[in-house]
N, C-alpha and C positions, 0 to 999 in steps of 0.2 A: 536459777539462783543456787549457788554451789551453801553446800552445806559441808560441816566433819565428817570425820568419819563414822560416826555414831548415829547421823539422821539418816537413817533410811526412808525415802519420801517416795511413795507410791500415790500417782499422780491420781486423783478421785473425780471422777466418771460422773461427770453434771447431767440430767437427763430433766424432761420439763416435767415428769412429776416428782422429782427430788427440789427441785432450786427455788422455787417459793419458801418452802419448810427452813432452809438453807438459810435463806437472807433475810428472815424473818428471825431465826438463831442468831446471827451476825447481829443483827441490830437490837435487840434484847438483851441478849448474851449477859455474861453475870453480872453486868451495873444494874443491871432492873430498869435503863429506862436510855432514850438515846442517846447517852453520851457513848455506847459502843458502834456511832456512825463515823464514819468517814467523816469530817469536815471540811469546809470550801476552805484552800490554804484564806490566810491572815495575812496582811502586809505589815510589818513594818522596820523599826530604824534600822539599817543598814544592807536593806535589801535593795538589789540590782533589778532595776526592770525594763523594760522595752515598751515604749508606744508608739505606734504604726497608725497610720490614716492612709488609707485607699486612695490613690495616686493622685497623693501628697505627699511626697519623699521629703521635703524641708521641713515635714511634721514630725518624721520619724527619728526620735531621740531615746539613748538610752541613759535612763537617769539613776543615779545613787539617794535612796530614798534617808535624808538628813537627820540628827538624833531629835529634830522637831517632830520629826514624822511627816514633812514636806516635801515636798519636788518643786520645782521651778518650770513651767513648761509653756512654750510661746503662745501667746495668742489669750492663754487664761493667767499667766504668772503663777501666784503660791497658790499649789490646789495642796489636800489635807489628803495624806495618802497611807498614813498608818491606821492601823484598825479597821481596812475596809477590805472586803475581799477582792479577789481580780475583777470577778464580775461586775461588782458597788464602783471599782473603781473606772471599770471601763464606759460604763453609764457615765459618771461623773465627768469623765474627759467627753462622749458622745454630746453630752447636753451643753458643757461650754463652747465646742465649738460648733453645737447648729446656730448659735449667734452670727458666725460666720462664715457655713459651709451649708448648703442644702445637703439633708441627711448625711452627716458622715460618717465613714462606714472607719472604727479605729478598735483597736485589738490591744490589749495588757499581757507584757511575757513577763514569768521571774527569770532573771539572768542566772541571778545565785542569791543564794536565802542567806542571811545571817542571824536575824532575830528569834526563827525558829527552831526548838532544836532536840534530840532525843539522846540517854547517854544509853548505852548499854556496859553495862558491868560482870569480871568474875570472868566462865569458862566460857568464854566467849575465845576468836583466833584473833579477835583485832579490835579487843577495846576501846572505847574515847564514842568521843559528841558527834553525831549526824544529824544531819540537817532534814527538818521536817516540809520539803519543798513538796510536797502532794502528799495522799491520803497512802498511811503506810500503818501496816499491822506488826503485831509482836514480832512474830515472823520471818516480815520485811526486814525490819532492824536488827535482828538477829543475823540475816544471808549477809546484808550492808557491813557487817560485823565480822564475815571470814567464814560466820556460821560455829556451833556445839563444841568446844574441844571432847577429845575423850573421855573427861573429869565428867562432864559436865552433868547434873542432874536435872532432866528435862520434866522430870515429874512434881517440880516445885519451884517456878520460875516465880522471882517476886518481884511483882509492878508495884512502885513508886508514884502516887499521884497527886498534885497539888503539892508539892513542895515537900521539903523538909521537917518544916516547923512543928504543920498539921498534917503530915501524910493521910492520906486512904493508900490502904497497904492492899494488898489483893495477891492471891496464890493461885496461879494458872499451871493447870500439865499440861506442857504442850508437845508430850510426847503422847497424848490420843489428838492432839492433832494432827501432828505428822503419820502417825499409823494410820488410824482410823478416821482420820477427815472430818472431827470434831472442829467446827471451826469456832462453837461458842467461846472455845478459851483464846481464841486467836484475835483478841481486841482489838480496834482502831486505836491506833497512838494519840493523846493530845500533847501541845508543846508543854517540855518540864520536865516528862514522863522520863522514868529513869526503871533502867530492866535490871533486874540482877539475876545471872543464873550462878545457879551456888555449887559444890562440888561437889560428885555422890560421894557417898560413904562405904560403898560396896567394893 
């Protein structure tokens, strides 16, 4: 993942007595408790998705998830498809149609995400909203972003969390993460999250 010219990222050396310590870091990291996990993506309104049943091709539709948070899909009609995960969802479709299929074997794709989303702001190369379609770090959204301009000050990136209104404000360096493979500061994104990197002073 291309970064500015300013990250210099030296790629950090996983060994089996380092990665325990690692992802135990990761998942603690400075919320104090697991909201610095990864999360199963979220579905909902205006999210593209795919379902597939194991040869059953006249099952296979790809649906536009309605600002109800419903889909329309044969055999079961309105099933409720926002707020559950792929997983929740794929169960959901599996159990309507063993009514009608011994074991069926069916699978949930996102096409394209709309509902989810991360902003990144400031000395960024490429500004604006990305889409939270899998589990993505500071980071992530950062490289999605063009990556650091030269401005940029990597020693006091500020995350945005829960909104505006009532922020949880939070100051990450995530240039000992990119040096030094400190990944506590390199949080799991939730949707809303909004990055600002702000501009050195030096």
């Amino acid at each position: 993942m291309p970064f500015g010219k300013s990250a210099d990222i030296a790629p950090v050396q996983e060994t089996e007595s380092n990665r325990p310590a690692q992802v135990e870091g990761a998942v603690k990291g400075i919320w104090g408790n697991d909201e610095t996990k990864s999360p199963e993506y979220i579905l909902g309104p205006g999210d593209t998705i795919e379902i597939t049943v194991y040869r059953h091709d006249e099952l296979t539709k790809t649906i536009l998830i309605g600002p109800s948070g419903k889909i329309i899909y044969p055999l079961l009609g309105e099933v409720t498809a926002a707020g559950l995960s792929i997983s929740a969802l794929t169960e959901k479709i599996k159990e309507g149609l063993s009514r009608y299929i011994i074991d069926p074997k069916a699978g949930v794709n996102v096409i394209s995400v709309q509902s989810q989303t991360v902003t990144v702001l400031g000395e960024v190369n490429k500004p604006g909203f990305y889409p939270l379609d899998r589990p993505l770090t500071i980071l992530d959204a950062i490289s999605m972003a063009g990556g650091f301009t030269v401005k940029a000050n990597q020693n006091n990136i500020l995350l945005i969390r829960k909104g505006l209104e009532k922020p949880d404000l939070k100051t990450l360096n995530l240039k000992k993460a990119i040096k030094q493979g400190d990944i506590t500061s390199n949080v799991a994104l939730q949707n809303g999250d909004i990055i600002c990197v702000p501009e050195s002073l030096l």
